[in-house]
C-alpha positions in Angstrom: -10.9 -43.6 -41.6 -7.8 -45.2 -39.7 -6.2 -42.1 -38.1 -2.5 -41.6 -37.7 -0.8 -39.6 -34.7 2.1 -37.6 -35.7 4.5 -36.0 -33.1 6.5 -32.8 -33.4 9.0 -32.0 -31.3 9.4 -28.5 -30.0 13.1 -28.3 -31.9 11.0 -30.1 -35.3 10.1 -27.0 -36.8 10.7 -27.8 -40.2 8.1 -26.4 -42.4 9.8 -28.2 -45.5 10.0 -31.8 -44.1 8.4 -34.4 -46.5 5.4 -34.9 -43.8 3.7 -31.7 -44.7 3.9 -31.3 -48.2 0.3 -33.0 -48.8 -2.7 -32.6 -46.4 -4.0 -36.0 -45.5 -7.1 -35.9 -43.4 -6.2 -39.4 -41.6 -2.9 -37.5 -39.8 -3.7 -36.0 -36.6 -0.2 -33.6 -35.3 0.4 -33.2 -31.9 2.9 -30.8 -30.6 3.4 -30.1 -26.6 4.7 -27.5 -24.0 5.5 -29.6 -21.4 6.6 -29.5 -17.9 9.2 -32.3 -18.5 10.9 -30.2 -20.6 10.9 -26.4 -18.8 11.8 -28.4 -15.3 14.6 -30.6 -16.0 16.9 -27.6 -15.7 16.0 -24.0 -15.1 15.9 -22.6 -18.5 16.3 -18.7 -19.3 12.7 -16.6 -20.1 13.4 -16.1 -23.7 14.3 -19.5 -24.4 10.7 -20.7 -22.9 9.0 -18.0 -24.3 11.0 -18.4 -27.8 10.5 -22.1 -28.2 6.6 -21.9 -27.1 5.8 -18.9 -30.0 7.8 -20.5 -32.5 5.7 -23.8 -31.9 2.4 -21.9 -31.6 3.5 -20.2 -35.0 4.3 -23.4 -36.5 0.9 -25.4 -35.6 -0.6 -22.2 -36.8 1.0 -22.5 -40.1 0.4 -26.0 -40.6 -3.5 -25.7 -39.7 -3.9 -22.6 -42.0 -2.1 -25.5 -44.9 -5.1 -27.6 -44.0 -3.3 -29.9 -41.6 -5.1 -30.8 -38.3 -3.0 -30.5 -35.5 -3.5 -31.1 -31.7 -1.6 -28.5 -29.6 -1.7 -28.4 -25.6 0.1 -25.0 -24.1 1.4 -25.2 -20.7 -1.4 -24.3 -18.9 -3.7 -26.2 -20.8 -6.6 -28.4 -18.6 -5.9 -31.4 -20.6 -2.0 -31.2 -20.8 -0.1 -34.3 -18.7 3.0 -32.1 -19.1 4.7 -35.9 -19.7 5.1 -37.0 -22.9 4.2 -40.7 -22.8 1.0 -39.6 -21.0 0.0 -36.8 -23.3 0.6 -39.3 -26.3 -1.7 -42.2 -24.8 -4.3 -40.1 -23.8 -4.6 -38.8 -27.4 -4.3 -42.1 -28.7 -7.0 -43.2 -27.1 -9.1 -40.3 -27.3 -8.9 -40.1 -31.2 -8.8 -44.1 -31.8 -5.3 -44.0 -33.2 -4.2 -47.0 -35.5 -0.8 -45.9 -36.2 1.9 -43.6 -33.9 4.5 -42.3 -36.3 7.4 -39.3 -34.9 10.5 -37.6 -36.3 13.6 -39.2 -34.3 14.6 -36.7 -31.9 18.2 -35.2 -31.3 18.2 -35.7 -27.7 19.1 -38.7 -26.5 16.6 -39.2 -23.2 13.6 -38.0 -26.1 15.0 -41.1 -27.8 14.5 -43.2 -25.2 11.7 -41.8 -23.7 10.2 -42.7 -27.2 11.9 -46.1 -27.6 10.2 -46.9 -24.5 6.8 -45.5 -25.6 6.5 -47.5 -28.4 7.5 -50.6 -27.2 4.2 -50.2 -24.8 2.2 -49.9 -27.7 -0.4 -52.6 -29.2 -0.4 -50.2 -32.3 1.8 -49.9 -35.3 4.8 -47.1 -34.5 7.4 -46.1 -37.3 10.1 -43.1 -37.1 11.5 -40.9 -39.3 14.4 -38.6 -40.0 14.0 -34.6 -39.4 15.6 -34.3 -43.1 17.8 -31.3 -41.7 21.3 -32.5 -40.7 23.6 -32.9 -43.3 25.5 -35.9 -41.8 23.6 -39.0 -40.1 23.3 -39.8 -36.4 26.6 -42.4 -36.7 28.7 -40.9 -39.7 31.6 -39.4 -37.0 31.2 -43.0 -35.8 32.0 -44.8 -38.8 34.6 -42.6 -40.0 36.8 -42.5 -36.6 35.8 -45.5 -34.6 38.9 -47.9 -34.6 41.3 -45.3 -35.2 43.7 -43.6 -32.7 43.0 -39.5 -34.2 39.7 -38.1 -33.9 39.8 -34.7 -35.3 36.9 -32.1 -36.6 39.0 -31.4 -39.3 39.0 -34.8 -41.1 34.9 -35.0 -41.2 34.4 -31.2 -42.2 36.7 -32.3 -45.4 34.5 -35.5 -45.9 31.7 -33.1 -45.5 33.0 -30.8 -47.9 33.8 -33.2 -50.8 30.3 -35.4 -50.2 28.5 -31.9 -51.0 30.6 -30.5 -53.1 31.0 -26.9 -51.2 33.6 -24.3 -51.6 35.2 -26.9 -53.8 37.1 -26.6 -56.9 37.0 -30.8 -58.6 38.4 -32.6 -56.0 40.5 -29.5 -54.3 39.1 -26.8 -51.6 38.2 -23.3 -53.6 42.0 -21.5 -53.0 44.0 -24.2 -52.2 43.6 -24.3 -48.9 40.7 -26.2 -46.6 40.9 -24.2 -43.6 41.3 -20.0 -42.9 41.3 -20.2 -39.3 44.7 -18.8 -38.8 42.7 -16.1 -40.4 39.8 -15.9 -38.1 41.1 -14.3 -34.8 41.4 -10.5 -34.8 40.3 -8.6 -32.3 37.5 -5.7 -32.4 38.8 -2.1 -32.0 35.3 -0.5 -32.9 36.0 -0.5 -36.5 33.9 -1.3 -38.9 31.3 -0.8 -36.6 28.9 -3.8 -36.0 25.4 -3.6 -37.9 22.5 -2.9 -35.8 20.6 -6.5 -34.4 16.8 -5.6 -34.2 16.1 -6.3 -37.6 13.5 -8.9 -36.0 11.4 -8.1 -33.1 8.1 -9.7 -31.5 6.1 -9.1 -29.3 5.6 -12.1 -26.9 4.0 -10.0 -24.0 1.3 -13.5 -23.5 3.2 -16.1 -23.8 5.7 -14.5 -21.2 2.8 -14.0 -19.0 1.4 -17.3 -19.6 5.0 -18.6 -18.3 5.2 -16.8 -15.4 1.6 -17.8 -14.2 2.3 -21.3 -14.6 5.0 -21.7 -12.2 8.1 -22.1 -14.1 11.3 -21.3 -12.5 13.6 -19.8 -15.0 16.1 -17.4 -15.1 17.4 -14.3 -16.7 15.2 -11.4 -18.1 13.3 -9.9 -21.2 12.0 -7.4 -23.2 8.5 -9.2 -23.7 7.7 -6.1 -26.4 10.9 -5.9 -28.2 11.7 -10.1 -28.8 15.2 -10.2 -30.9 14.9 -13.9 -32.2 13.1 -15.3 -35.3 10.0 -17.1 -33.7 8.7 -18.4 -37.9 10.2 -19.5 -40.8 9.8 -15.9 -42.4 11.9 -14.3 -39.9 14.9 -16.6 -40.1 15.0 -16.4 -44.0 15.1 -12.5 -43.1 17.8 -12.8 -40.6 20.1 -15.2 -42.9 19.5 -12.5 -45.8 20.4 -9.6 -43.4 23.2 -11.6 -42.0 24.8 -12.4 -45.7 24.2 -8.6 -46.4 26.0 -6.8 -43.4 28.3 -9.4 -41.1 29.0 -11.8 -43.0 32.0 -9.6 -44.9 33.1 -9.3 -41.7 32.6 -12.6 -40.0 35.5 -14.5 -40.2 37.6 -11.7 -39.4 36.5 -11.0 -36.0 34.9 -14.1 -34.7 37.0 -14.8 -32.1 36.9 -11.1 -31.0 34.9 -10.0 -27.6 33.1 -6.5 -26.4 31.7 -4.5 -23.9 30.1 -2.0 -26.3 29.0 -5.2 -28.9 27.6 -8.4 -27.6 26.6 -10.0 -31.0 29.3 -8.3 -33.5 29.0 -9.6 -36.5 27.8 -13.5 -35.4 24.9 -14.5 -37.0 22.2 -15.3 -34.2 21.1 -17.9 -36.2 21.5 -20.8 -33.9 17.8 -20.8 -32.2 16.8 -21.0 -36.3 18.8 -23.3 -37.2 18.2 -25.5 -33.6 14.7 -25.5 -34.0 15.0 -26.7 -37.7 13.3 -23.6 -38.9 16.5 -23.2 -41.2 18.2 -26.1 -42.5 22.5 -25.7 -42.6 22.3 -26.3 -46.2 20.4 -23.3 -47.2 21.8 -21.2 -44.3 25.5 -22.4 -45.8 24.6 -22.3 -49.2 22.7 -18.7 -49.2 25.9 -17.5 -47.4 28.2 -19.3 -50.6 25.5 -17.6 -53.1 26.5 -13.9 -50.9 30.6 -14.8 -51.9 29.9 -15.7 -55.2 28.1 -12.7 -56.2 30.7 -10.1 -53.9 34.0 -11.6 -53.8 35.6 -8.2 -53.4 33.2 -7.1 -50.2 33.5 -10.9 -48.8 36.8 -12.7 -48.7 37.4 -16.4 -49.0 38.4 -16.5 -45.4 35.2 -15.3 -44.3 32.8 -17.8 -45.8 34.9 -20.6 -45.0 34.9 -19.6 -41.4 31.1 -19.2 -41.4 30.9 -22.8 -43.8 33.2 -24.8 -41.2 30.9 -24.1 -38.2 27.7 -25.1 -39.5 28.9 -27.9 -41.7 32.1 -29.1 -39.7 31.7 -28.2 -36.1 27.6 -28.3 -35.7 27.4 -31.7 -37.3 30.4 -33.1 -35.7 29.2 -32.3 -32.6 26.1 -34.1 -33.3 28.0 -37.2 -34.3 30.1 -37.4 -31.4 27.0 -36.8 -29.3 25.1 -39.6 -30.9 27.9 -41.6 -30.5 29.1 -41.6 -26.9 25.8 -41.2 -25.6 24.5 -42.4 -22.7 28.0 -42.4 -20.9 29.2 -39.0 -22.7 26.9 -36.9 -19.9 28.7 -39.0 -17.2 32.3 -38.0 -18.1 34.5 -36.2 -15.7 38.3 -36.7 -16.5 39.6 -34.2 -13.7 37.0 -35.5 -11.1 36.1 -32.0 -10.7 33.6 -31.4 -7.7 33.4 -27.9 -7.0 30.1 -26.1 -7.3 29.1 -23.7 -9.7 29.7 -20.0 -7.9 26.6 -17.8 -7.3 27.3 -14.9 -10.1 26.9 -17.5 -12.4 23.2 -16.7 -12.0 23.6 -13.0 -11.5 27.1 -11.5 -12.9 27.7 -10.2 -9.1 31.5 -10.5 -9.3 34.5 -8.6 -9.5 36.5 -10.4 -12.8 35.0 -8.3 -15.6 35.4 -10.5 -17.9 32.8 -13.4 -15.7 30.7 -10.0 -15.4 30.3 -8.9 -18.8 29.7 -13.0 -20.5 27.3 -13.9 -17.3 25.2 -10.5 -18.2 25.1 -10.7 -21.5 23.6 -14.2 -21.2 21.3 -13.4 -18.6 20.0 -10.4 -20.8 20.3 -11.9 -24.4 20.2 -16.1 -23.5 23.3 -15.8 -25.8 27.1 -15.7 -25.6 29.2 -16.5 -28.8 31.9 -19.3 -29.3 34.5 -17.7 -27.4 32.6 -16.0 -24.6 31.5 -19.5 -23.9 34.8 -21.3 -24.4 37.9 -18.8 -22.9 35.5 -16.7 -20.5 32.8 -18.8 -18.8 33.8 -22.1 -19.8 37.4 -21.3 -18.9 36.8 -19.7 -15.3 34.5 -22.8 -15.0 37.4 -25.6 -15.7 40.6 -23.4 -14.1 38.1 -23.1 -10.7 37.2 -27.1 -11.0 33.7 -26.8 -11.2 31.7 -30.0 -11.4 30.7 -30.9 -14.9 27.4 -31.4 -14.3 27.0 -28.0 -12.7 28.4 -26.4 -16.0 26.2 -28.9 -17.9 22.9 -27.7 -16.3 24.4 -23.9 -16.7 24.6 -23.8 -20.6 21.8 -25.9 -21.1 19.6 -23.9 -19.5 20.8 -20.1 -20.5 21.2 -20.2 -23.6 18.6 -20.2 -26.0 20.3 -22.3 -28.5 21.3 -25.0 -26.3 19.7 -28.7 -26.7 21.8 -31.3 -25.0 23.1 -32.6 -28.2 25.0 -29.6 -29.3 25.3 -28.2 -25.7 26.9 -31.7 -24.0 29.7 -32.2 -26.7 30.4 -28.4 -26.5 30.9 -28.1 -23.1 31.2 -31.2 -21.3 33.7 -31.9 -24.3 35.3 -28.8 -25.8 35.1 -26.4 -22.7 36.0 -28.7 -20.0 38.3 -31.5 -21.1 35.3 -33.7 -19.3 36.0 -36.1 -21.4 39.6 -36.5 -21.6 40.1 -35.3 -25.0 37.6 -36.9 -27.0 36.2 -33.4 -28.8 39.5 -31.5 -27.9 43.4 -32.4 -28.3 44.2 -29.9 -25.5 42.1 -28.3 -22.0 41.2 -24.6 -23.3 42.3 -22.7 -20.7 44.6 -19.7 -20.8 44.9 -16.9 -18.2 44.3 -13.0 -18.5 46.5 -12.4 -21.6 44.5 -14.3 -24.4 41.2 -12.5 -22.8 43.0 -9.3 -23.0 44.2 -10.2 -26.5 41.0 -10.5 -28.0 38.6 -8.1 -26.2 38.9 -4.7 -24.1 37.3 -7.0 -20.8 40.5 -6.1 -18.6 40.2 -2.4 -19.2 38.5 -0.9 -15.9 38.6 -4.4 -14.0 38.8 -4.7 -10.3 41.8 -7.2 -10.9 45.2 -6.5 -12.7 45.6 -8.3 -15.7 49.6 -8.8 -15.0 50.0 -9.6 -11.8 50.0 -13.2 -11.0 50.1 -12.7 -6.9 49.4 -10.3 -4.5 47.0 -7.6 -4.2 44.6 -7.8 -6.6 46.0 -10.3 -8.9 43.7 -11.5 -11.7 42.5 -15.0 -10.9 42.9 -16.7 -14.0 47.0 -16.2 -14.1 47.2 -18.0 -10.9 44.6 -20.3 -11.4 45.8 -20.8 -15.0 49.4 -22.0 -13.1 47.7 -24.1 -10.5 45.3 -25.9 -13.2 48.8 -27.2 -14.8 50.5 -28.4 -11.6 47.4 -30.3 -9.8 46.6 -32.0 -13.3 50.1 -32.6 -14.1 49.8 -36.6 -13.6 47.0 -36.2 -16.6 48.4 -33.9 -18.5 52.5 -33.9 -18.3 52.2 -36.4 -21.4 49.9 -34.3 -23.7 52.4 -32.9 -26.2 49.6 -29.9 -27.6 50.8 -28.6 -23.9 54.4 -29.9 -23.2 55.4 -25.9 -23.6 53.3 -25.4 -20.7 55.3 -28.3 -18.1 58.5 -26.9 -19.4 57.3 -23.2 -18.5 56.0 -24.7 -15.2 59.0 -26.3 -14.5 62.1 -23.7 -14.7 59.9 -21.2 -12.9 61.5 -20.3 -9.8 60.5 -21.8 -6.6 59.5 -18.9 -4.8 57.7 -17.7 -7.5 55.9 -21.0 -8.2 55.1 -21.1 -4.6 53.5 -17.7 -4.9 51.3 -18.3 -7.8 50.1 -21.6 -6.3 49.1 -19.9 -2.9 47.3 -17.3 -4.3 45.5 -20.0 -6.2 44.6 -22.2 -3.1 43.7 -18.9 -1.7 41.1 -17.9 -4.0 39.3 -21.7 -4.7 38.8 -21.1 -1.0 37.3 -18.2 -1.8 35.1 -18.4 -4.8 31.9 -17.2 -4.4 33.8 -13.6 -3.5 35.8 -13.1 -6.3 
């Protein structure tokens, strides 16, 4: 009987794809934990140990449907930890006639693979994952050739093509976007529903990690996992998401805590990233929740929720797919600073860097904001290398694949690419962090001074970001407040702020 390879990714979790809905004894599935992929940057424990189980559970599911699947761990004998090598030695091994794969979502997978295959004297044919919502090039056709690129325009396209939180041709209450709606900040009430409703133990793949080798930062509870490693364990998390934060969601997403990492944020990005949950059911379960409890969840909140998995998630995908290769190579600011140490350890003074850094190091998570107006904004204001803030948020958190990290960060976070993703840099000193959290309560640094003893870095960084950019930035119009601000600030004063700025680039690593 000819045999067929098939290749699953490590993020190609999808139990419902078309592949696997009859068992044909001719297809032989191949799945890897490679090398190539824990070493390209250093990845946090939980995100190795959470993509390995959730593969290892998947090939187990698919043998126990009668598929016959191929599956090297990372410390197997026969494991090339290369994926070119790994697929031509099974090729030859098992006499393979035809190589077939799922097109990947990272772009050096897709050439990695374009490559592959063009070496081959065997038929090859790809396929689509079936998950996104959008295709690879649907940004791409609706903006290229036009002078405004804006989220905004494709989540309405999105919206009308599916028909969600739609009313004929019109958004459900008149109004496409709640976002105005969307930043409160937490006091401790309502309180935040407890996050262990999953929980794995993943005591030997940890081990298996550690013995192998693999650098990798952070830390974890090998006996008390918190992410959905199966199928089963997403759908519970959607459900218990839909049940307790969603009512709450919208509300408070842009809120931040010391006492309350997650809030009421879904943690369903690993699920969702590793195609174990498709947006569509995770948007549409969520719609279902409304529907039924309009009094306990308002419009607002299931919009909010709706617009970041079918607007943001998929545009970022788009704009990935089409910038790529360059996109990665973007630096607008020709930043070249390196990446301070507490980055890797939360050893610093600014409570704020503290309390994000931990809470990634401890959860390999952060939510929107933590990542945008904490880290990501310290990160921009200090003119940190791109690259260095690439490799960070790739490798910490466990959500984070290139496509959806790159565009987010390299884009959105740090105006890297001149304001393809964002109108505007997303920077703003101590009073929007102390606006939406209680970080500034008990810091070393005082929130409202700008100079002197003490002063809180971002205000006079914030200042200095705005006048060493102003030949890039002076005719941006989103921040044209910002230059008039700048520019009736008294001398002395200005001269203030922008020494104590110089002062503490120069020192960094203390702060």
């Amino acid at each position: 009987m000819a045999k067929t390879l098939r290749l699953i990714l490590g993020d190609q979790l999808n139990e419902q794809h078309s592949w696997f809905q009859e068992v044909n004894e001719s297809h032989i599935y191949c799945l890897f934990e490679m090398r190539q992929e824990t070493d390209y940057v250093t990845h946090h424990i939980q995100k190795l140990a959470g993509f390995f189980t959730a593969m290892r559970n998947f090939a187990q599911t698919l043998e126990q449907a009668g598929h016959q699947v191929i599956y090297y761990t990372i410390n197997d004998s026969s494991n090339k930890h290369i994926l070119a090598e790994n697929l031509s030695q099974l090729i030859k091994q098992y006499r393979i006639q035809e190589f077939q794969y799922q097109l990947p979502d990272e772009w050096r997978i897709d050439e990695q693979l374009r490559l592959f295959c063009e070496s081959l004297s065997i038929p090859y044919r790809s396929f689509d994952t079936e998950h996104f919502m959008s295709t690879r090039m649907q940004v791409k056709d609706l903006f290229e050739g036009k002078k405004q690129i804006l989220m905004e325009t494709f989540y309405r396209q999105i919206r009308k093509q599916y028909g969600i939180l739609m009313d004929g041709t019109e958004p459900i209450g008149g109004k496409w976007n709640y976002d105005s709606e969307n930043r409160k900040k937490w006091t401790g009430t309502p309180a935040a529903p407890a996050y262990d409703i999953v929980k794995n133990d993943v005591s030997e793949v940890t081990a298996e990690i550690k013995n192998s080798g693999i650098k990798y930062i952070g830390s974890i509870q090998p006996e008390a996992f918190l992410w959905p490693v199966s199928r089963k364990q997403s759908l519970q998390l959607l459900q218990y998401f839909v049940a307790h934060h969603l009512p709450y969601f919208g509300t408070y997403q842009d809120a931040m805590s010391v006492q309350e990492p997650f809030l009421f944020h879904s943690r369903l990005s690993f699920a969702l990233n590793t195609k174990m949950l498709s947006p569509a059911e995770v948007v549409h379960t969520a719609i279902e929740a409304w529907r039924k409890n309009p009094e306990n969840i308002s419009l607002p909140q299931i919009e909010g929720f709706a617009r970041q998995i079918i607007g943001w998630r998929e545009y970022m995908r788009g704009i990935y797919w089409w910038k790529m290769p360059a996109y990665e190579t973007l630096n607008f600011f020709n930043h070249s600073t390196q990446l301070p140490g507490y980055f890797w350890n939360g050893e610093t003074k600014m409570n704020c860097v503290k309390q994000a850094v931990h809470n990634s190091l401890e959860n390999a998570y952060a939510h929107h904001i933590q990542r945008l107006m904490v880290t990501g904004n310290f990160a921009l204001l200090a003119g940190i290398h791109p690259d260095e803030v690439d490799k960070w948020y790739l490798g910490i958190y466990i959500d984070a694949l290139q496509w959806v990290e790159v565009t987010n960060t390299r884009g959105m976070s740090q105006f890297a690419d001149g304001g393809i993703v964002g109108s505007k840099p997303y920077i703003s000193s101590a009073n929007y962090i102390d606006k939406m959290g209680d970080y500034c309560k008990g810091c070393y640094y005082d929130k409202k001074k700008k100079h002197g003893d003490k002063a809180c870095p971002f205000n006079s960084l914030y200042w200095h970001f705005y006048e060493r950019n102003r030949n890039l930035l002076s005719n941006n119009q989103r921040i044209s407040m910002m230059y008039q601000v700048l520019n009736k600030m008294a001398s002395a004063e200005k001269q203030e702020i922008l020494k104590q700025a110089e002062d503490y680039l120069q020192t960094l690593e203390t702060l």
